[in-house]
RORO-855704 format. One record per atom (N, C-alpha, C, O): residue in one letter; x, y, z; atom name; residue number from 1. Coordinates in nm, 4 decimals. Example, Ala and Ser with C-alpha at 12.3 -4.5 7.8 and 13.67 -1.06 7.14 Angstrom:
residues 2
+------+----------+----------+----------+------+-----+
| type |       xx |       yy |       zz | atom | seq |
+------+----------+----------+----------+------+-----+
|    A |   1.3190 |  -0.5690 |   0.7800 |    N |   1 |
|    A |   1.2300 |  -0.4500 |   0.7800 |   CA |   1 |
|    A |   1.3200 |  -0.3300 |   0.7800 |    C |   1 |
|    A |   1.4236 |  -0.3319 |   0.8465 |    O |   1 |
|    S |   1.2850 |  -0.2250 |   0.7080 |    N |   2 |
|    S |   1.3670 |  -0.1060 |   0.7140 |   CA |   2 |
|    S |   1.2900 |   0.0030 |   0.7870 |    C |   2 |
|    S |   1.3409 |   0.1138 |   0.8039 |    O |   2 |
+------+----------+----------+----------+------+-----+
end
This chain:
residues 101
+------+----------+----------+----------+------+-----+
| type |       xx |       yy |       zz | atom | seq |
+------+----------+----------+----------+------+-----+
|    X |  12.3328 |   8.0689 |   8.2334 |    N |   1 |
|    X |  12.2798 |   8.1676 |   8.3253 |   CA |   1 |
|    X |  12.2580 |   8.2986 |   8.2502 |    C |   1 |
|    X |  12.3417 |   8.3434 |   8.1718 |    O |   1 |
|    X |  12.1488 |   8.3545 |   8.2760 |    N |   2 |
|    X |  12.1337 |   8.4768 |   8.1673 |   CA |   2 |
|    X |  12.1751 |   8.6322 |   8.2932 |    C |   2 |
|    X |  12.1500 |   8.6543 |   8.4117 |    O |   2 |
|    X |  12.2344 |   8.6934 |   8.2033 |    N |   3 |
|    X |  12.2443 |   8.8398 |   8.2266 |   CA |   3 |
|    X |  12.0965 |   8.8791 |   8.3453 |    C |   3 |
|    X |  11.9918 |   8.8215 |   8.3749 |    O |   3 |
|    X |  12.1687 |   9.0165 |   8.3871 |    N |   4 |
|    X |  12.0856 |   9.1197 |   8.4676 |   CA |   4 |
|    X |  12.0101 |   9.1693 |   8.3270 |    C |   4 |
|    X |  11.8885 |   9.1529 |   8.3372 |    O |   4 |
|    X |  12.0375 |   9.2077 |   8.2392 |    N |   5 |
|    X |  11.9737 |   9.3083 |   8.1289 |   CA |   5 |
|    X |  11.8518 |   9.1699 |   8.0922 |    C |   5 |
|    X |  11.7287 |   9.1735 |   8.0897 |    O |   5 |
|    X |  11.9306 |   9.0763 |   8.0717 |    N |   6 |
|    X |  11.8445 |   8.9813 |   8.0132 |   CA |   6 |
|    X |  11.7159 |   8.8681 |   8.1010 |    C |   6 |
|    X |  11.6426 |   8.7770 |   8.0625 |    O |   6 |
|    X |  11.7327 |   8.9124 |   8.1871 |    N |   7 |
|    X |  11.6276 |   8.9249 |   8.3430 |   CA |   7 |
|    X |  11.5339 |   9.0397 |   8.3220 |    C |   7 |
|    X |  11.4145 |   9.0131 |   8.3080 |    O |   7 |
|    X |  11.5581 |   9.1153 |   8.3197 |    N |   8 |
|    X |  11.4586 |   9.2375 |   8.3634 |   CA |   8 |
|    X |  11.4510 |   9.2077 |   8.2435 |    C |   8 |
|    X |  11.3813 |   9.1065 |   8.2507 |    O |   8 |
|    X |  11.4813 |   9.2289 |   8.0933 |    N |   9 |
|    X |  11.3632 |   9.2387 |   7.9780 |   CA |   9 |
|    X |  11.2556 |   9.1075 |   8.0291 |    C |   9 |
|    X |  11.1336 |   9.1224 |   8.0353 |    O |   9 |
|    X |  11.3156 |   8.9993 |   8.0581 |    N |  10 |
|    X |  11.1956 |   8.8627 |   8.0538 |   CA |  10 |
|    X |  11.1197 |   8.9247 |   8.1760 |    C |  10 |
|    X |  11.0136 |   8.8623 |   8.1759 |    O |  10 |
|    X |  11.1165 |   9.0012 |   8.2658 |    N |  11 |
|    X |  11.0388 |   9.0005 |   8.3969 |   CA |  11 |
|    X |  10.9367 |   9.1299 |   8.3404 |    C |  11 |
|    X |  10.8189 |   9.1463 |   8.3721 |    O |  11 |
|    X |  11.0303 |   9.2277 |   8.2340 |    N |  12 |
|    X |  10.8771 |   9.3228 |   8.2069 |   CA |  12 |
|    X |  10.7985 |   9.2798 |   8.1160 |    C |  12 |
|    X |  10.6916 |   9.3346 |   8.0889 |    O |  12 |
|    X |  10.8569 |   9.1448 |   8.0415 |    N |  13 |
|    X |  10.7295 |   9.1256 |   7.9466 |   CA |  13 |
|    X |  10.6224 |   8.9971 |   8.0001 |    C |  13 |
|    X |  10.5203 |   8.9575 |   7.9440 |    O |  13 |
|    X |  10.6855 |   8.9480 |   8.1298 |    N |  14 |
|    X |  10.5952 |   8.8585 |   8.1804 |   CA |  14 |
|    X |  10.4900 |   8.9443 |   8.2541 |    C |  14 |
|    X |  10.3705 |   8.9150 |   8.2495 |    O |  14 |
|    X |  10.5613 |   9.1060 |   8.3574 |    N |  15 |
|    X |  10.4531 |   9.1454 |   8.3560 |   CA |  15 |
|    X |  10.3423 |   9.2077 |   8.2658 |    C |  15 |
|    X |  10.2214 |   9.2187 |   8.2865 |    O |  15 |
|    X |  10.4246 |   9.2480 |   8.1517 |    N |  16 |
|    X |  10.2978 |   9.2966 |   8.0486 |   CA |  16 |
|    X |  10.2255 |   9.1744 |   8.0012 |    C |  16 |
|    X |  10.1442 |   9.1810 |   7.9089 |    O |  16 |
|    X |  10.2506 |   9.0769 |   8.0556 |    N |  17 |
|    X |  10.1865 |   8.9237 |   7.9256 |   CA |  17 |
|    X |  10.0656 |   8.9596 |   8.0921 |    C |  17 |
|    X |   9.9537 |   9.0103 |   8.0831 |    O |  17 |
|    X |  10.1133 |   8.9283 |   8.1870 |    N |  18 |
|    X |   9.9819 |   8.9653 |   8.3659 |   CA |  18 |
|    X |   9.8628 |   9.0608 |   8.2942 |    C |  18 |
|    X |   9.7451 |   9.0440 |   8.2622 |    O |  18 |
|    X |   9.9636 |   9.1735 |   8.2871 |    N |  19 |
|    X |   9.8360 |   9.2943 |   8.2457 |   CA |  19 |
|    X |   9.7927 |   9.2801 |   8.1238 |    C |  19 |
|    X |   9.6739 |   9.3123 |   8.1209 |    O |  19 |
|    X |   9.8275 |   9.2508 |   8.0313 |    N |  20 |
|    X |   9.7246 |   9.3114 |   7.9247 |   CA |  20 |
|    X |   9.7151 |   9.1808 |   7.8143 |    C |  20 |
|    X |   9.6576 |   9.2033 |   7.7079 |    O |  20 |
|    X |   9.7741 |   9.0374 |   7.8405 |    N |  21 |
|    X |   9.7791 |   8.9229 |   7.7778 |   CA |  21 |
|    X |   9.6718 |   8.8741 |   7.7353 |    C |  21 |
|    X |   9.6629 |   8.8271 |   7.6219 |    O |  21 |
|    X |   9.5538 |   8.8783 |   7.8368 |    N |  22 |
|    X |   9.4385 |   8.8477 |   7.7605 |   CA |  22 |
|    X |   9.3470 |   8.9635 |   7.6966 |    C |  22 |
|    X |   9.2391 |   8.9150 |   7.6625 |    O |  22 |
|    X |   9.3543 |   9.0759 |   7.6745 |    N |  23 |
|    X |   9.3113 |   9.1569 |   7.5739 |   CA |  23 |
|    X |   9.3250 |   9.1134 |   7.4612 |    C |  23 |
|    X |   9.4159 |   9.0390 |   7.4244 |    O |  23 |
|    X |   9.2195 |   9.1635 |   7.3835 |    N |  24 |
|    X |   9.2068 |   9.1831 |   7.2685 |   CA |  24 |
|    X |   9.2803 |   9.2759 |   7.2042 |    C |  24 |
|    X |   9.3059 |   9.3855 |   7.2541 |    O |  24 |
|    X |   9.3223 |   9.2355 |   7.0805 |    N |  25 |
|    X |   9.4177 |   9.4046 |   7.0297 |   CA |  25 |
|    X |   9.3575 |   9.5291 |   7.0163 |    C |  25 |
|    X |   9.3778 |   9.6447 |   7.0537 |    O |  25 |
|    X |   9.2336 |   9.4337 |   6.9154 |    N |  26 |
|    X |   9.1494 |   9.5554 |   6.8386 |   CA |  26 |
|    X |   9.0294 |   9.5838 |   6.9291 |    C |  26 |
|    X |   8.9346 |   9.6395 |   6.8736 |    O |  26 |
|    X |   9.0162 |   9.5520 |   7.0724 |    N |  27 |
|    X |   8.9256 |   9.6148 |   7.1626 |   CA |  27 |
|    X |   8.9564 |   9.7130 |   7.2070 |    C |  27 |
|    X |   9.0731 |   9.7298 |   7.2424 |    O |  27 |
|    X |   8.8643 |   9.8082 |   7.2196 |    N |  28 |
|    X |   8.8809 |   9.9489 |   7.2943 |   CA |  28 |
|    X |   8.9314 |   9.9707 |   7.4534 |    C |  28 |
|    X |   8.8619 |   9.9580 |   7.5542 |    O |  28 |
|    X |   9.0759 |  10.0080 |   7.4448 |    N |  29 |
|    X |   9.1458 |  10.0223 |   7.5761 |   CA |  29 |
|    X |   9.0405 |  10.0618 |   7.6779 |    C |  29 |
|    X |   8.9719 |  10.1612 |   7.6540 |    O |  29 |
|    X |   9.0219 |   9.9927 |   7.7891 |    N |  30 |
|    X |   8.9508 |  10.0365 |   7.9138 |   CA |  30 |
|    X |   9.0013 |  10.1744 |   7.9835 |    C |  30 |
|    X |   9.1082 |  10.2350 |   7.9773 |    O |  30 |
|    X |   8.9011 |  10.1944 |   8.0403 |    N |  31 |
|    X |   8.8855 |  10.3138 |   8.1273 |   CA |  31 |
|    X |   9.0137 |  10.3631 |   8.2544 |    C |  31 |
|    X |   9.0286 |  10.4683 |   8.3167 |    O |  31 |
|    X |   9.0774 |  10.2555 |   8.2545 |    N |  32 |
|    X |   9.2091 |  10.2714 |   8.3696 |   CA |  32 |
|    X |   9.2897 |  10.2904 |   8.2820 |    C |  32 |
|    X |   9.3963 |  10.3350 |   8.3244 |    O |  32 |
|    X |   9.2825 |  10.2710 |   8.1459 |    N |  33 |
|    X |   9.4302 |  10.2695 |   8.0545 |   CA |  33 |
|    X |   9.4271 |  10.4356 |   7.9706 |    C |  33 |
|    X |   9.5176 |  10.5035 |   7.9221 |    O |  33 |
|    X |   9.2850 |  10.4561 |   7.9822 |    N |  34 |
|    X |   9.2566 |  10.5941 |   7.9448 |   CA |  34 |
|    X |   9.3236 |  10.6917 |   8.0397 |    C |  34 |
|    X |   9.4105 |  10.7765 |   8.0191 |    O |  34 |
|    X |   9.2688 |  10.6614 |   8.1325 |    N |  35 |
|    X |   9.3435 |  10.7239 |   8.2599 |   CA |  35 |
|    X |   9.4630 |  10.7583 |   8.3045 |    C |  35 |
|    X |   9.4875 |  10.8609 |   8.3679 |    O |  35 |
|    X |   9.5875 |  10.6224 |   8.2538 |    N |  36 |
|    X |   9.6896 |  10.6344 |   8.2536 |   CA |  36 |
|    X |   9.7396 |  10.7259 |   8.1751 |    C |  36 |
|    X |   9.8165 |  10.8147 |   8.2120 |    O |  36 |
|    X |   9.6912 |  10.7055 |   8.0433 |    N |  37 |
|    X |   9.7556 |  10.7960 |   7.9017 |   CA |  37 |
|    X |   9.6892 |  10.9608 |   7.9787 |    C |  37 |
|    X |   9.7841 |  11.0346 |   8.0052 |    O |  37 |
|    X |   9.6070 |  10.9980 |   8.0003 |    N |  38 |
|    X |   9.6126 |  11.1085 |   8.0693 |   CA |  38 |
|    X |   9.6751 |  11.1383 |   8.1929 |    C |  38 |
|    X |   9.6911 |  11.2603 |   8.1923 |    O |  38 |
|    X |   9.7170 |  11.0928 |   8.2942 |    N |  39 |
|    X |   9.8333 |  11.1053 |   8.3540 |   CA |  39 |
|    X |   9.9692 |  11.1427 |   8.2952 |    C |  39 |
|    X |  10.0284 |  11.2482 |   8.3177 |    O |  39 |
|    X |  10.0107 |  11.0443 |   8.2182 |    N |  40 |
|    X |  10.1350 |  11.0639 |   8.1511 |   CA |  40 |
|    X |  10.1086 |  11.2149 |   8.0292 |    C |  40 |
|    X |  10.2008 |  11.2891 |   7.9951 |    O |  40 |
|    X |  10.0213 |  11.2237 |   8.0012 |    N |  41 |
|    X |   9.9988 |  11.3819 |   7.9192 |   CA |  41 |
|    X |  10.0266 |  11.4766 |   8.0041 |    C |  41 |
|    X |  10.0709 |  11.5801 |   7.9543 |    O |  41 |
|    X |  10.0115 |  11.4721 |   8.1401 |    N |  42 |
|    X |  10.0246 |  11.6023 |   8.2291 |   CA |  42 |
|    X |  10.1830 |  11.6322 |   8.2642 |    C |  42 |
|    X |  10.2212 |  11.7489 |   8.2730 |    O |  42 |
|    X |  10.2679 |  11.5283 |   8.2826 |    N |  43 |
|    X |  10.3916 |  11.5005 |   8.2652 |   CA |  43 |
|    X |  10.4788 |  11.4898 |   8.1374 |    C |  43 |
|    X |  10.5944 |  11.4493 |   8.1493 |    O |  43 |
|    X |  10.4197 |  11.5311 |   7.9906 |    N |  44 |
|    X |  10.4854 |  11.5079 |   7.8856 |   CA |  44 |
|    X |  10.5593 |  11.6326 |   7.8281 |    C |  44 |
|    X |  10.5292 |  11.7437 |   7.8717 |    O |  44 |
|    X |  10.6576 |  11.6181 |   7.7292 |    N |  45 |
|    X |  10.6972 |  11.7257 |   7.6716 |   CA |  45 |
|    X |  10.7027 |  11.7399 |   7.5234 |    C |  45 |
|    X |  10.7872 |  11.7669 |   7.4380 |    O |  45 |
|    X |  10.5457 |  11.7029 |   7.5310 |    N |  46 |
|    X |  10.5210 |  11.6700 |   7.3622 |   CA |  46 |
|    X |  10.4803 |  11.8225 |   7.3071 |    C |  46 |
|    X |  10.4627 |  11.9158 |   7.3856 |    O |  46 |
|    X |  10.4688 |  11.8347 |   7.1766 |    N |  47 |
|    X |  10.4555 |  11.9784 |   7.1222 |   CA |  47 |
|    X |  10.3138 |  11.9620 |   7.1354 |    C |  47 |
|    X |  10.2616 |  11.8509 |   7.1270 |    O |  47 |
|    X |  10.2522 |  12.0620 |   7.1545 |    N |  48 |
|    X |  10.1009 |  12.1087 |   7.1730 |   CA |  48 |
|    X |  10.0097 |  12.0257 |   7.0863 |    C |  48 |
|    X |   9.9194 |  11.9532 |   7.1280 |    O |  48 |
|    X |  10.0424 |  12.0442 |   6.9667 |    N |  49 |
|    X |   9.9537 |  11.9936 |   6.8392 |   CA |  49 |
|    X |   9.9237 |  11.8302 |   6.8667 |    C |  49 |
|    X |   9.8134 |  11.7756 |   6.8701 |    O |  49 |
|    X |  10.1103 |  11.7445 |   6.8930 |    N |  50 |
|    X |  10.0603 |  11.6145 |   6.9300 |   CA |  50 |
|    X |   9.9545 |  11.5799 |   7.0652 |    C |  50 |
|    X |   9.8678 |  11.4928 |   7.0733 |    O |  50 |
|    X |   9.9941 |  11.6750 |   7.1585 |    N |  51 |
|    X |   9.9268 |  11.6647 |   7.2606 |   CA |  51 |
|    X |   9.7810 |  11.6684 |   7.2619 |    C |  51 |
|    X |   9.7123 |  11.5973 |   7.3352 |    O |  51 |
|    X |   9.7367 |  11.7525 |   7.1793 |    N |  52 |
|    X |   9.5387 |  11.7874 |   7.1505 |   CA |  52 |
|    X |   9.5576 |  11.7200 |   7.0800 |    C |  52 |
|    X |   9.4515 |  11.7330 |   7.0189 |    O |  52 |
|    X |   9.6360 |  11.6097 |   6.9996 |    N |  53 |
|    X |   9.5759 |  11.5092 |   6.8818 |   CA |  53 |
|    X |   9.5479 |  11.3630 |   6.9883 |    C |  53 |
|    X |   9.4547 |  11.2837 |   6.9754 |    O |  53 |
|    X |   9.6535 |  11.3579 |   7.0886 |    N |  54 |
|    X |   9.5971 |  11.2434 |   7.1316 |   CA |  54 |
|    X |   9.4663 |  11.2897 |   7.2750 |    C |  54 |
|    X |   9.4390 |  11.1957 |   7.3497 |    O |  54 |
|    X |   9.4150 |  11.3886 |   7.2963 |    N |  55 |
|    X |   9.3183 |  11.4386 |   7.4225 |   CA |  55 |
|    X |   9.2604 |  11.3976 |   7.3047 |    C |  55 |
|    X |   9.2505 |  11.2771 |   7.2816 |    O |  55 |
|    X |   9.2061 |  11.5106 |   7.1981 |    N |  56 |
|    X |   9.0993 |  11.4457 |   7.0967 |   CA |  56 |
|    X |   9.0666 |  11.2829 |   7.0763 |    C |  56 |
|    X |   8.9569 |  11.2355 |   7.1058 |    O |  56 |
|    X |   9.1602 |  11.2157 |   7.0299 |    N |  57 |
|    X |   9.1610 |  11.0445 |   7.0506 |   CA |  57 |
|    X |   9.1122 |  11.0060 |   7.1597 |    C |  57 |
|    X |   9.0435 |  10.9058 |   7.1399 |    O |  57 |
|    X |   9.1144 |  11.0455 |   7.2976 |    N |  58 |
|    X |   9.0172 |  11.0037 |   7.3960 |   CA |  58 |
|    X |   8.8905 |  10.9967 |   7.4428 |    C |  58 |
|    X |   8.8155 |  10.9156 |   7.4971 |    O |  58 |
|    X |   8.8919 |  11.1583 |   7.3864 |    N |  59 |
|    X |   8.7800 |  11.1995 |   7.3867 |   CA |  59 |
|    X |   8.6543 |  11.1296 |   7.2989 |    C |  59 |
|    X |   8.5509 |  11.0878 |   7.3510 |    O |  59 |
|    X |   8.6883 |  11.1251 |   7.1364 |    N |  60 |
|    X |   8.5749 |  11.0606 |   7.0852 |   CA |  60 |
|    X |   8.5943 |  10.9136 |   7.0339 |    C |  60 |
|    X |   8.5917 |  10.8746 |   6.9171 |    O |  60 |
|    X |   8.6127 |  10.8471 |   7.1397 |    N |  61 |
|    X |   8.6060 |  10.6844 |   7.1482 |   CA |  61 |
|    X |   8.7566 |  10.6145 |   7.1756 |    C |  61 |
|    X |   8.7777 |  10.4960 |   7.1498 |    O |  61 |
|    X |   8.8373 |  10.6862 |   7.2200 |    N |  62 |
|    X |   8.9421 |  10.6184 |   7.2979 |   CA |  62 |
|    X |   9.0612 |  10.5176 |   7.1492 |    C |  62 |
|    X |   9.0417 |  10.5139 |   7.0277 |    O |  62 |
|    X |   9.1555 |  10.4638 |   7.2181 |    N |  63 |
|    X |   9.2088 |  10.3738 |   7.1420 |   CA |  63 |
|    X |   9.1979 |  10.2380 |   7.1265 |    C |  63 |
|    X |   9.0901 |  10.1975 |   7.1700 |    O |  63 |
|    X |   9.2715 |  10.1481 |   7.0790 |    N |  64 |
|    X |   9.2617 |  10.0289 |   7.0638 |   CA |  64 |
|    X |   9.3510 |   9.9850 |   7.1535 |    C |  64 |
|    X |   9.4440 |  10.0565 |   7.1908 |    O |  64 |
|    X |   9.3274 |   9.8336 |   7.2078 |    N |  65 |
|    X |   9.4469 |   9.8057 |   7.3210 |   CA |  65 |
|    X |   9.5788 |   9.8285 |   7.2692 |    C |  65 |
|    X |   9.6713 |   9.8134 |   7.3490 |    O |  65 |
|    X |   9.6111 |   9.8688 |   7.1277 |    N |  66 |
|    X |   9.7345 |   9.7823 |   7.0514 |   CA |  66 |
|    X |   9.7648 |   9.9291 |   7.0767 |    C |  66 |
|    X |   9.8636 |   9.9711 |   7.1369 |    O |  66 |
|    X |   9.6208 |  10.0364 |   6.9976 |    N |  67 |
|    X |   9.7336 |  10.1521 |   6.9834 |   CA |  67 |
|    X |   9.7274 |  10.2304 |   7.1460 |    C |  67 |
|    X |   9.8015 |  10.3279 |   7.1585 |    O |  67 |
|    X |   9.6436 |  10.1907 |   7.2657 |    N |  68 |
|    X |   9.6868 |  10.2280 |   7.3828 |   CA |  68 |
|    X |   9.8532 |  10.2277 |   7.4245 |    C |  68 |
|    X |   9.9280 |  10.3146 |   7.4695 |    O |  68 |
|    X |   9.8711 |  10.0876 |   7.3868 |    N |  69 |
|    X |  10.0247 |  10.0710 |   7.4532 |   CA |  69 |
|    X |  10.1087 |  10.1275 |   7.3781 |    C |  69 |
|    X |  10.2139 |  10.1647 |   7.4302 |    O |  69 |
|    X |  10.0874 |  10.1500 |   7.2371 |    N |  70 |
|    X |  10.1849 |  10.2457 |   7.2003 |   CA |  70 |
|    X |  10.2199 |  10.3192 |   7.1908 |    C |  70 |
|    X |  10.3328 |  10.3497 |   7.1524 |    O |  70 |
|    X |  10.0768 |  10.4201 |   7.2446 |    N |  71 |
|    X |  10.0647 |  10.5673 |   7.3016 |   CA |  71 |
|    X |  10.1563 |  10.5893 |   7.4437 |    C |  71 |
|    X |  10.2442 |  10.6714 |   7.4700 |    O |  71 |
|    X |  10.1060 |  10.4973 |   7.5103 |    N |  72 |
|    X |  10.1819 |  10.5023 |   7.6439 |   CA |  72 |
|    X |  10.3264 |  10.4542 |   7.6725 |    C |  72 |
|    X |  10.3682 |  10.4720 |   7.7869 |    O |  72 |
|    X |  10.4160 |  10.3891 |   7.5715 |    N |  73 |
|    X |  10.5429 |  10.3688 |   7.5573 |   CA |  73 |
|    X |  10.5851 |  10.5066 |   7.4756 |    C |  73 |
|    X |  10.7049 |  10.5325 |   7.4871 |    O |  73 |
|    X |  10.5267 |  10.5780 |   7.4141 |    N |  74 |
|    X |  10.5517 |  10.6875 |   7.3633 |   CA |  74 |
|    X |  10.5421 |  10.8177 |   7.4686 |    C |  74 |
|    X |  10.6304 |  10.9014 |   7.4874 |    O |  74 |
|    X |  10.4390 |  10.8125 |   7.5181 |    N |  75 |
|    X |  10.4420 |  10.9061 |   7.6518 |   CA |  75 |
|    X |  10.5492 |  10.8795 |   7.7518 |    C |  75 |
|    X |  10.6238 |  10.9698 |   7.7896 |    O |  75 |
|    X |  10.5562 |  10.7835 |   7.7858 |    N |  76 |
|    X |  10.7155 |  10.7204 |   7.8737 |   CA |  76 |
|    X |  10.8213 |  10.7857 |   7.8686 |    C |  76 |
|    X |  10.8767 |  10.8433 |   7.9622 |    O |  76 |
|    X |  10.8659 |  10.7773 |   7.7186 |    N |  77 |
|    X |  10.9634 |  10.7684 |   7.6528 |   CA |  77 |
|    X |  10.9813 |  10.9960 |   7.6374 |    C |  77 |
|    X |  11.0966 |  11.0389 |   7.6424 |    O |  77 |
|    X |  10.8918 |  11.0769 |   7.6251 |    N |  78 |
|    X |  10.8653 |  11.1719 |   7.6299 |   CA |  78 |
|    X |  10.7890 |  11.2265 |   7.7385 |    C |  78 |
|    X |  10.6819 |  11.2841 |   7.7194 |    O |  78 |
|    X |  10.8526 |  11.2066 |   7.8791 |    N |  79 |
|    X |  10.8001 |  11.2693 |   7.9882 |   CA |  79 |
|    X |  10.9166 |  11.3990 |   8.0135 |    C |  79 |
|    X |  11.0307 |  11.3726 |   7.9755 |    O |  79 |
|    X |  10.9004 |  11.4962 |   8.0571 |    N |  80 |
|    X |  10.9810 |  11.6234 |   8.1731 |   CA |  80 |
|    X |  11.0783 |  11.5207 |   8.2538 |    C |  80 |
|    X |  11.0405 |  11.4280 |   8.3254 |    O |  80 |
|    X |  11.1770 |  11.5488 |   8.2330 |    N |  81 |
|    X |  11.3036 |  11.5471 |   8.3268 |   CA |  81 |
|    X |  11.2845 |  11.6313 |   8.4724 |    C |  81 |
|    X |  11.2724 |  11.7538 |   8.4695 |    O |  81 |
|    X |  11.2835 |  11.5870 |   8.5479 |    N |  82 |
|    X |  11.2423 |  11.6518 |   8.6754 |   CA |  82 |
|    X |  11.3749 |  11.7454 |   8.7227 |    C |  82 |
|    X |  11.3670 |  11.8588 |   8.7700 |    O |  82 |
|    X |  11.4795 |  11.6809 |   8.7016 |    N |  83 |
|    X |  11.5850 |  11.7628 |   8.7864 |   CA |  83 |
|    X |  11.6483 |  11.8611 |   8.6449 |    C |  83 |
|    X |  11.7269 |  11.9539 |   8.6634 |    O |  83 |
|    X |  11.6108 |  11.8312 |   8.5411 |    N |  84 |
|    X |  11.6701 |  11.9521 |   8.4426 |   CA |  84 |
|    X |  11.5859 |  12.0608 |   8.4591 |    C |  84 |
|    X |  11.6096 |  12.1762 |   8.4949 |    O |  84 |
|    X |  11.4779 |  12.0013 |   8.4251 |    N |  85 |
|    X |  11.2996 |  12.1286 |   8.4075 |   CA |  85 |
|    X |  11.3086 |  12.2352 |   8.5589 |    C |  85 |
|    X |  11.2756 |  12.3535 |   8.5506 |    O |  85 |
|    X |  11.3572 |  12.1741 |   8.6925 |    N |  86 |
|    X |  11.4013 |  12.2428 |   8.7762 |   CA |  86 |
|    X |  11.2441 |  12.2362 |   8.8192 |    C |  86 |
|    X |  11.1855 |  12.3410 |   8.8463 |    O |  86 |
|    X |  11.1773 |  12.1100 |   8.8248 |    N |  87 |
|    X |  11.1086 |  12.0588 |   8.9593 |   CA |  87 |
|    X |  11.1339 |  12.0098 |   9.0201 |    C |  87 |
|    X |  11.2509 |  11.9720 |   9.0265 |    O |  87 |
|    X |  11.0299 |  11.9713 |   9.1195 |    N |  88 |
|    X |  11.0662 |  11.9305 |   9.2230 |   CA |  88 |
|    X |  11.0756 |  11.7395 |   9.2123 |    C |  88 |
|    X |  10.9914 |  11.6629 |   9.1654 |    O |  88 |
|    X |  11.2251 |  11.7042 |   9.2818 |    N |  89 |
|    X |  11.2900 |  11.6093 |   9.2484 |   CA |  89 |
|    X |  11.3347 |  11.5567 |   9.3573 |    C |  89 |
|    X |  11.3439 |  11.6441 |   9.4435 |    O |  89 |
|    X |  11.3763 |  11.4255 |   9.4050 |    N |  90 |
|    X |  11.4124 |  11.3070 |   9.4795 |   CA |  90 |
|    X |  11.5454 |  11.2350 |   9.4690 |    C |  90 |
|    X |  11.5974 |  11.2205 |   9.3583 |    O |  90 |
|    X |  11.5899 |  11.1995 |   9.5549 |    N |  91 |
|    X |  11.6971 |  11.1182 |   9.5533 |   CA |  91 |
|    X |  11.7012 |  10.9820 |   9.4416 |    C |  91 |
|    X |  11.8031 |  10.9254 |   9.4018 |    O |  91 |
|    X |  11.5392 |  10.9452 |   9.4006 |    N |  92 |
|    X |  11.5755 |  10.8453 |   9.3550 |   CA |  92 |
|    X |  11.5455 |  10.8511 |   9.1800 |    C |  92 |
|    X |  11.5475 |  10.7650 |   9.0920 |    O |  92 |
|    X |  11.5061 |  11.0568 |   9.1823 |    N |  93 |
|    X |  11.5153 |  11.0736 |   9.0260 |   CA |  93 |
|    X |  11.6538 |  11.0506 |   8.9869 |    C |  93 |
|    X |  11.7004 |  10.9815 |   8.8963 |    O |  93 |
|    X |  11.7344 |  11.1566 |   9.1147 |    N |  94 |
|    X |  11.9003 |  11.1085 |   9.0572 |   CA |  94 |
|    X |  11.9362 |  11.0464 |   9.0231 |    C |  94 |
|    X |  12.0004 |  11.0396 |   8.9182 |    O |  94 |
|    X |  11.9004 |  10.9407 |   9.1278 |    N |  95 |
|    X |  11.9519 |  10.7610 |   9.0803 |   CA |  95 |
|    X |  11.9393 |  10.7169 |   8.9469 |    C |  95 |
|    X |  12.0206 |  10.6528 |   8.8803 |    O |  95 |
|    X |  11.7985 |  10.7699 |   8.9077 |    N |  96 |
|    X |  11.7366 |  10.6832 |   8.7816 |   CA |  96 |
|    X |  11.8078 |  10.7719 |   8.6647 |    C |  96 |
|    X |  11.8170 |  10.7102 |   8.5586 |    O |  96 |
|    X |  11.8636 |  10.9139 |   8.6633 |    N |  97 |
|    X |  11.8944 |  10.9629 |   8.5680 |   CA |  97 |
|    X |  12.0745 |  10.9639 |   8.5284 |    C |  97 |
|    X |  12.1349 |  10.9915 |   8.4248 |    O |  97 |
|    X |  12.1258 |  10.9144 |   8.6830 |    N |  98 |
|    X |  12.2202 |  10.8970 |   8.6481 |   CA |  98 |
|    X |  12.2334 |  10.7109 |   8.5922 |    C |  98 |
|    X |  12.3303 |  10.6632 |   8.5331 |    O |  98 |
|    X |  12.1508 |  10.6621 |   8.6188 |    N |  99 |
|    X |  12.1854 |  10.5187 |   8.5630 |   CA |  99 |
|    X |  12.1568 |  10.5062 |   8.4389 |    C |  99 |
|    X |  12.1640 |  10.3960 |   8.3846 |    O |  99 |
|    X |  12.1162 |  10.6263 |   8.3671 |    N | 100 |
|    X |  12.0417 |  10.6419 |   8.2165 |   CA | 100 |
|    X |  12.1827 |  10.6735 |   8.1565 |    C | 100 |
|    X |  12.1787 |  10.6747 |   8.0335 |    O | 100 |
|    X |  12.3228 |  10.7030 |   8.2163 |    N | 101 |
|    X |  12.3861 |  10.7926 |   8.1414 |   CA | 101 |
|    X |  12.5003 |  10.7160 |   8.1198 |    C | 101 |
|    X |  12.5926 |  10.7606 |   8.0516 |    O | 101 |
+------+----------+----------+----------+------+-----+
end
């Protein structure tokens, strides 16, 4: 019988195998994935310079599926803390930040 930890890793990579399994690596991330990575830029707490290096990357011809997702596990991973930054925050940021700790 496998673990809780070892559940949820197999359940997020079955959903990433859903979303993005039949892509190509070296095809140019679509227009919803562009989208995303700009979402997650408005929420990041990256230093300025990285930040206009990856707007520039969108701007003149986007990424590759390979380096999309690694942009966006990188944006993830470097978003604003909502309840430190002293925005506005939810019962279930708590949750998630105290289960981080």
């Amino acid at each position: 019988m496998e673990s809780a930890k070892e559940y949820a890793i197999r359940l997020k990579e079955q959903e990433f195998m859903e979303l993005f399994g039949d892509m190509a690596e070296d095809a140019e991330a679509d227009y919803q994935t562009h989208n995303y990575i700009e979402s997650l830029l408005l929420g990041s707490s990256l230093p300025e310079a990285r930040e206009r290096e990856i707007y520039h990357n969108l701007q003149i011809g986007g990424f590759t599926n390979i380096e999309a997702m690694e942009v966006i596990e990188y944006l993830k991973k470097n978003q604003v803390d909502p309840i430190s930054s002293g925005h506005n925050y939810n019962q279930t940021d708590i949750k998630r930040k105290l289960s981080k700790q």
